[in-house]
MIFI-240219 format. One record per atom (N, C-alpha, C): x, y, z. Coordinates in steps of 0.02 Angstrom, whole numbers, padded with zeros to 5 digits, always signed. Example, Ala and Ser with C-alpha at 12.3 -4.5 7.8 and 13.67 -1.06 7.14 Angstrom:
BEGIN
+00660-00284+00390+00615-00225+00390+00660-00165+00390+00642-00112+00354+00684-00053+00357+00645+00002+00394
//
This chain:
BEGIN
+02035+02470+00535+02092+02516+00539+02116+02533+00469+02123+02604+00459+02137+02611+00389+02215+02566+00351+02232+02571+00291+02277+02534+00297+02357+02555+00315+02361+02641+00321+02386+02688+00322+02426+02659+00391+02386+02671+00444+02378+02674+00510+02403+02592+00520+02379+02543+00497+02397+02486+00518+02477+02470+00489+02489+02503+00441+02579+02506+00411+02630+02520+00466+02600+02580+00487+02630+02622+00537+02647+02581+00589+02583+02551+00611+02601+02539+00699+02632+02470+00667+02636+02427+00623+02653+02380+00603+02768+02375+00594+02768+02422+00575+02824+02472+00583+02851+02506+00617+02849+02505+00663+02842+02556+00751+02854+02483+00774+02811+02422+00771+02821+02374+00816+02895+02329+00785+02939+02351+00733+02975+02316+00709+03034+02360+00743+03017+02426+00755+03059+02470+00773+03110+02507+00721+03064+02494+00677+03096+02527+00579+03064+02600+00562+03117+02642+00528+03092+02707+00519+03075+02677+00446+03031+02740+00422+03017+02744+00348+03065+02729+00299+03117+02759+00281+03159+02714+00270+03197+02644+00264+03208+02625+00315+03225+02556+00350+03154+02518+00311+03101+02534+00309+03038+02485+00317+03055+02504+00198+03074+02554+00177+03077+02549+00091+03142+02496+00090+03197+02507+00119+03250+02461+00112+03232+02388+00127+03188+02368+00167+03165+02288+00172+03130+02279+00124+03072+02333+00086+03031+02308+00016+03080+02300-00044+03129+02344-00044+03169+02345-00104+03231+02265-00105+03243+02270-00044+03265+02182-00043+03213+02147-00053+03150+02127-00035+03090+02108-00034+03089+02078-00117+03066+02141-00171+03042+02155-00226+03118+02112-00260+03173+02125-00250+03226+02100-00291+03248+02165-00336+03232+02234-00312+03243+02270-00368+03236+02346-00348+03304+02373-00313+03322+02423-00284+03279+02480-00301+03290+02485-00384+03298+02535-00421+03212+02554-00423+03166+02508-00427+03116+02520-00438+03054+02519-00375+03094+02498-00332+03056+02509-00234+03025+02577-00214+02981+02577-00183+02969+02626-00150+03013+02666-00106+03038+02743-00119+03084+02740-00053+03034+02781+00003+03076+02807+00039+03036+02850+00110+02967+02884+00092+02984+02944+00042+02930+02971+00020+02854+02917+00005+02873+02849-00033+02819+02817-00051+02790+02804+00025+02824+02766+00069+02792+02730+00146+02770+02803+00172+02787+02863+00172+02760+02918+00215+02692+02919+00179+02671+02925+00113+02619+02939+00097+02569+02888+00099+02593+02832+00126+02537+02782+00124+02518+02774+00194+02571+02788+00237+02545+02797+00327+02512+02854+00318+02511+02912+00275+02493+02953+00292+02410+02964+00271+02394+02914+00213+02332+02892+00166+02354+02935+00114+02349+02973+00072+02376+02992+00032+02376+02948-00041+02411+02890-00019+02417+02833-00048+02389+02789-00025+02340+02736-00070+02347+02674-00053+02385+02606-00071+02433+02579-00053+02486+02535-00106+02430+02492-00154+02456+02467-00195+02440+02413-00241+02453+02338-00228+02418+02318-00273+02433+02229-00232+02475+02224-00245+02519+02249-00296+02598+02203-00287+02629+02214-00204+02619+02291-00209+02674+02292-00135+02619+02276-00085+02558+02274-00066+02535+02241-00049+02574+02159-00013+02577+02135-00060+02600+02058-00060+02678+02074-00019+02724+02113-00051+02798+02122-00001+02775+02173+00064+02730+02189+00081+02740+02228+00161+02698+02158+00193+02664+02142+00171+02648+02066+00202+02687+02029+00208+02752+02023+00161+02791+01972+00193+02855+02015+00240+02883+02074+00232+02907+02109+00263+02877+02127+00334+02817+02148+00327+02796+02139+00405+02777+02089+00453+02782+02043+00402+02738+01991+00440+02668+02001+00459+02631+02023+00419+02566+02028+00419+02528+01995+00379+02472+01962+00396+02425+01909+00341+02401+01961+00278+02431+01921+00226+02406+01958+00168+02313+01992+00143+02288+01931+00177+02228+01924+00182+02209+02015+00220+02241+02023+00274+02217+02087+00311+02237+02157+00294+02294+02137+00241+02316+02197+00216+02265+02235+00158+02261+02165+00105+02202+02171+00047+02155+02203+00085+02128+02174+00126+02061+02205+00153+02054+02259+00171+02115+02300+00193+02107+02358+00239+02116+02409+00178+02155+02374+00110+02162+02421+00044+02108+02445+00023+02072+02366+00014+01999+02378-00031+01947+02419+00013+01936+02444+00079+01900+02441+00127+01907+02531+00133+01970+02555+00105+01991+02612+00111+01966+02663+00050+01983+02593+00010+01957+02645-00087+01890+02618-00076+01860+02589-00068+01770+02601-00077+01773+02660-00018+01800+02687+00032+01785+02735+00087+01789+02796+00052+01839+02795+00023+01854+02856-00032+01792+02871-00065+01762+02818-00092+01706+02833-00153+01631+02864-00106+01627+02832-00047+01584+02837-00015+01592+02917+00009+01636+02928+00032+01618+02989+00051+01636+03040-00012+01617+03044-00067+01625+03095-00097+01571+03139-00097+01567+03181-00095+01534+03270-00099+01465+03237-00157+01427+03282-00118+01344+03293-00161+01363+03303-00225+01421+03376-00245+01428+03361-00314+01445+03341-00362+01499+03283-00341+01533+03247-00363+01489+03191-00359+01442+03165-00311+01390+03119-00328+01377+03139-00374+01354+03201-00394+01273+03219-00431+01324+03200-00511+01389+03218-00517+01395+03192-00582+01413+03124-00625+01403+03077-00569+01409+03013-00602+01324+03009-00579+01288+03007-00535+01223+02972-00535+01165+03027-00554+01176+03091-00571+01137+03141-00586+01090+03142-00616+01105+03106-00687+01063+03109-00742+00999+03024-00707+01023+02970-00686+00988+02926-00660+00943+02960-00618+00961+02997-00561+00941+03033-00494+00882+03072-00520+00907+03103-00559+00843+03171-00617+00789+03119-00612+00797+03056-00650+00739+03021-00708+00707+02997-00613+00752+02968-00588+00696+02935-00534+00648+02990-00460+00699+03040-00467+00656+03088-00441+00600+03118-00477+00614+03118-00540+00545+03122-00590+00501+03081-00587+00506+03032-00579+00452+02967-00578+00412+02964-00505+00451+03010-00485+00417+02976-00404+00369+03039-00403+00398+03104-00396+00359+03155-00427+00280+03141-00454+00295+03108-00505+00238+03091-00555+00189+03021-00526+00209+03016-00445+00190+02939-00454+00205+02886-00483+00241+02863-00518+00255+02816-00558+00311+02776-00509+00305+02716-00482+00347+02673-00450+00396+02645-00481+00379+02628-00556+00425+02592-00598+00476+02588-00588+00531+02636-00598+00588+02640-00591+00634+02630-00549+00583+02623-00474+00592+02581-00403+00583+02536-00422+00541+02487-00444+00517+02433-00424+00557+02374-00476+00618+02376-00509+00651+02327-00545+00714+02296-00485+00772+02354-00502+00811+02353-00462+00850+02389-00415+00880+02363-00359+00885+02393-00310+00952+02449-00316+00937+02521-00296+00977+02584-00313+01040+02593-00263+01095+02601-00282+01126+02632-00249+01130+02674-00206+01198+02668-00160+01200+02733-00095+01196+02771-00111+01251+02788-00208+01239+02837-00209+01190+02886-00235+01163+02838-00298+01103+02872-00324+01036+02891-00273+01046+02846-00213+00997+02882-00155+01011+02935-00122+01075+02963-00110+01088+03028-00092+01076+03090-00140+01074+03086-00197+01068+03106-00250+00991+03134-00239+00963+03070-00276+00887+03080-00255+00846+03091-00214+00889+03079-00155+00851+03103-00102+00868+03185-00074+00913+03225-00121+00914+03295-00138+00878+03330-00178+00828+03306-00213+00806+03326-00260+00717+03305-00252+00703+03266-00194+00635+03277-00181+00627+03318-00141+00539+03332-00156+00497+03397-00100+00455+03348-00068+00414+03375-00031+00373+03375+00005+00317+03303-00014+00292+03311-00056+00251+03273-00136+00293+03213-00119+00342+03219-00154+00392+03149-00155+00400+03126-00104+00409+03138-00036+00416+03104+00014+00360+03064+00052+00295+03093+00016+00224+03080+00032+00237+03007-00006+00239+03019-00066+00244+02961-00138+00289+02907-00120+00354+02919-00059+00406+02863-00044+00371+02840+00010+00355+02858+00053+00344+02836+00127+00282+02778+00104+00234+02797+00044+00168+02762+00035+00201+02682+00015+00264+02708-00047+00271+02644-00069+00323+02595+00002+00358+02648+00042+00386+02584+00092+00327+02561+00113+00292+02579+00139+00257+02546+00185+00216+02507+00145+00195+02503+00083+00155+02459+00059+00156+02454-00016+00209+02433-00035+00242+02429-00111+00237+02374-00116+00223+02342-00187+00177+02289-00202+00258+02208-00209+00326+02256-00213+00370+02212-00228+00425+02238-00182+00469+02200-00139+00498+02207-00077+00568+02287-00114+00595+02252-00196+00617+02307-00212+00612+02374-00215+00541+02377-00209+00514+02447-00214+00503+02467-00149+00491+02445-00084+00486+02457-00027+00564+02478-00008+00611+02430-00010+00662+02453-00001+00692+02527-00029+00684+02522-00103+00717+02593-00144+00691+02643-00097+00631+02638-00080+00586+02726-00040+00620+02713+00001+00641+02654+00047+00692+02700+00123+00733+02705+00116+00784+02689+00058+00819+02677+00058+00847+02779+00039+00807+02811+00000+00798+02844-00027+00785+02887+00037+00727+02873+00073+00692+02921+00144+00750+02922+00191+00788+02881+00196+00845+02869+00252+00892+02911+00232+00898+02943+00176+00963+02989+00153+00934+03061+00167+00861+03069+00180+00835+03131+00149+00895+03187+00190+00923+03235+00181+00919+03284+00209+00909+03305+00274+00937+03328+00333+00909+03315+00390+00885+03243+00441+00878+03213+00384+00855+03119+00414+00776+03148+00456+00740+03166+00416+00661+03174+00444+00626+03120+00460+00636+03047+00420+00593+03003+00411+00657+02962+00440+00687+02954+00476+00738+02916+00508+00698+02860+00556+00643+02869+00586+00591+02856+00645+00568+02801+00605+00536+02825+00541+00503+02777+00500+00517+02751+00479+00577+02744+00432+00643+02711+00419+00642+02654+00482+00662+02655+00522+00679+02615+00575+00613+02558+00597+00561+02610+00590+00494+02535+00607+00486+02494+00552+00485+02523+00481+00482+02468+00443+00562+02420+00420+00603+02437+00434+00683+02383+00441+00663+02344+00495+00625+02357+00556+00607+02303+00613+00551+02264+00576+00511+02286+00545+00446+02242+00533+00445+02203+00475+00489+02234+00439+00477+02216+00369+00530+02154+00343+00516+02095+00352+00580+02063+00342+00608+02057+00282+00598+02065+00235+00604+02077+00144+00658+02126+00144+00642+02172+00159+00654+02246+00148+00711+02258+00204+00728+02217+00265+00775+02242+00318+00816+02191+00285+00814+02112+00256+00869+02088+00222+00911+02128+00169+00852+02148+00108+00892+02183+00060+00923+02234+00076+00893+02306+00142+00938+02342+00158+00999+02326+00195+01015+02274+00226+01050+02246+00259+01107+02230+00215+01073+02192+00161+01129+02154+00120+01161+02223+00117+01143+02269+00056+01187+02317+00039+01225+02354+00076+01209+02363+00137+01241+02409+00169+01309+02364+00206+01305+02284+00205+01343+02259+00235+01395+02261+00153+01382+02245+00100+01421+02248+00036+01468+02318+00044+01436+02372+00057+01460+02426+00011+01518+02426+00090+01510+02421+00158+01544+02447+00178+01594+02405+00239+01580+02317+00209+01631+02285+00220+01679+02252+00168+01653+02278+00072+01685+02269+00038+01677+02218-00002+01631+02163+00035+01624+02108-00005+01581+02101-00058+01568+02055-00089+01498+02049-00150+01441+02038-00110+01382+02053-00156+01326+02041-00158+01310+01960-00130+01349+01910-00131+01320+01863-00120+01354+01858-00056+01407+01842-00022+01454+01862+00034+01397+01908+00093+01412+01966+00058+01354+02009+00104+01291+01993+00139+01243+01956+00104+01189+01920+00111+01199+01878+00143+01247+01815+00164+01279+01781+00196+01280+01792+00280+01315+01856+00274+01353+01890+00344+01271+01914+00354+01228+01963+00313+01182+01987+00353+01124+01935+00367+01123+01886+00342+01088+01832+00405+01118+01784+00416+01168+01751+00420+01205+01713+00477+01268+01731+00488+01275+01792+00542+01341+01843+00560+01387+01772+00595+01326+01722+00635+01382+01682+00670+01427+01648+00630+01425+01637+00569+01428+01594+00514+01524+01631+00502+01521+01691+00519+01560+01736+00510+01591+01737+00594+01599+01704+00640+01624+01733+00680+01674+01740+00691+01727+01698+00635+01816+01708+00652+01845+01769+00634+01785+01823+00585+01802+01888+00548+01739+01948+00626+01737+01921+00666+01694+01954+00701+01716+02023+00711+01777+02008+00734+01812+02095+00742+01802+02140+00684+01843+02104+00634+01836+02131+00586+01796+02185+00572+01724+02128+00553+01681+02157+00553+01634+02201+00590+01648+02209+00635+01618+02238+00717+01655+02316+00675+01708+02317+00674+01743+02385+00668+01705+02410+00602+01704+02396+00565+01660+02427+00502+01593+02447+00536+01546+02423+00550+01483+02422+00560+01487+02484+00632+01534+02498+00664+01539+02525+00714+01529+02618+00677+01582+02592+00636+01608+02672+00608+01523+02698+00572+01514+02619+00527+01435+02653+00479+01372+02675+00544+01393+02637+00578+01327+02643+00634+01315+02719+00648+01372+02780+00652+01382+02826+00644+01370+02891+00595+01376+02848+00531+01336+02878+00468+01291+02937+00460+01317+03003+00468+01261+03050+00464+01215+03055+00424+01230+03039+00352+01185+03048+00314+01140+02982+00282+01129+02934+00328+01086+02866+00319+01054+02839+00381+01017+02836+00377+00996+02807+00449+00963+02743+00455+00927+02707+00421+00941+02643+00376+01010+02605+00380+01065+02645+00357+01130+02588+00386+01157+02605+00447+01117+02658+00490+01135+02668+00561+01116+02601+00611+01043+02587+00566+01001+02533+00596+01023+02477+00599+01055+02462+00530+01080+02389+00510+01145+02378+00537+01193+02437+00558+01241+02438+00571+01228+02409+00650+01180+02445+00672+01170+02429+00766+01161+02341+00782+01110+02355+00740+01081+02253+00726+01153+02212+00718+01203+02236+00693+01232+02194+00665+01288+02203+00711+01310+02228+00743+01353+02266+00791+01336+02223+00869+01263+02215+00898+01226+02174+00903+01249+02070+00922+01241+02087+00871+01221+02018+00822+01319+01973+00822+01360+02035+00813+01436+02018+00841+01457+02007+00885+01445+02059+00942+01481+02083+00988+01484+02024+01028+01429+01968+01044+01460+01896+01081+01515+01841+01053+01528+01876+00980+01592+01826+00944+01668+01871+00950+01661+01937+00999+01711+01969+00924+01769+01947+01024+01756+01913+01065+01810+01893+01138+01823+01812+01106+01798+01771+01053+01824+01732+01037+01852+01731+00956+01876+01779+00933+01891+01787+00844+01957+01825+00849+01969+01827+00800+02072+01870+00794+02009+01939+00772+02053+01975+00779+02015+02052+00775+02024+02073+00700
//
């Protein structure tokens, strides 16, 4: 639930207008003058805003809500932000990367796959900027790339293409490939439940391990499972969605 939306009904259930809910932070904070008033709480139900951890910390104790769920729904909101930004607003932070590795693949050359593993976004990127050739050159190395990194980068890469052509293929090698469905797994559980790299890896092979955050996590993976432009974290999202859904009638949501 965004964190917007969870303020709101959090506030609705206290039976406090926007107002009423700045006058409890500003007692809260110790410091009238410098509180949020109406205008601030409208723009943060409204997303607009996302608060900061300080006030963070006073609508948690003002609402009575676990601080723990507030953080999360903050951080969960600004990586959402980043995620969905526009092709061209990708293309100018990962552009110049995107160029060199669509060049390489072009040319045959795996290298630049085969160290470390690429971003969502530099795969949307790149996966705008191959033809026909290149998709020949990715599909060869998923299916039979000499290092699990480099198997991964091509679907990871094929799963963004445009249209989702290779979505089919994408999908048999995440079932077969166990290397390559961990590492896609990991990332896609990182980027879009927020946690680290090591956390992530965690949840994507022992979810039960995780089952007191089951809801939680069920709701993320629900929304990515949806993902138009990946089909790779459509997959991982289903598996994992899956892999919850018998914990999420015994976990706080």
């Amino acid at each position: 639930m965004p964190i917007g939306q969870l303020i709101r009904d959090l506030r609705t259930l206290k039976q406090w207008t926007q107002s009423q809910l700045a006058d409890q932070l500003a007692i809260s904070a110790g410091d009238p003058t410098g509180a949020p008033g109406r205008d601030a709480v409208k723009r943060w139900e409204t997303g607009k805003v996302i608060p900061g951890k300080h006030w963070i910390g006073h609508l948690s104790r003002v609402l009575g809500a676990p601080h723990a769920q507030l953080a999360a729904e903050a951080t969960l909101d600004r990586v959402n932000r980043r995620a969905f930004l526009g092709l061209s607003t990708l293309a100018l932070s990962h552009g110049p990367l995107a160029s060199e590795m669509a060049a390489s693949i072009a040319a045959r050359d795996p290298g630049p796959l085969a160290h470390v593993q690429t971003t969502h976004g530099a795969d949307i990127v790149t996966a705008s900027l191959t033809d026909k050739t290149a998709v020949t050159n990715l599909r060869g190395w998923m299916l039979s790339g000499d290092v699990p990194i480099l198997r991964v980068n091509a679907a990871g890469i094929l799963a963004k293409l445009p249209g989702q052509g290779q979505a089919d293929q994408v999908a048999r090698v995440l079932a077969h490939d166990e290397e390559v469905r961990h590492l896609y797994m990991t990332a896609v559980t990182s980027r879009v439940c927020a946690v680290d790299w090591t956390t992530a890896g965690r949840i994507a092979s022992q979810p039960a391990t995780y089952g007191h955050r089951a809801g939680f996590l069920a709701t993320r993976f629900a929304k990515e499972a949806l993902n138009p432009q990946d089909s790779g974290a459509r997959w991982c999202s289903s598996v994992m969605l899956r892999e919850l859904s018998p914990m999420i009638g015994r976990s706080p949501a």
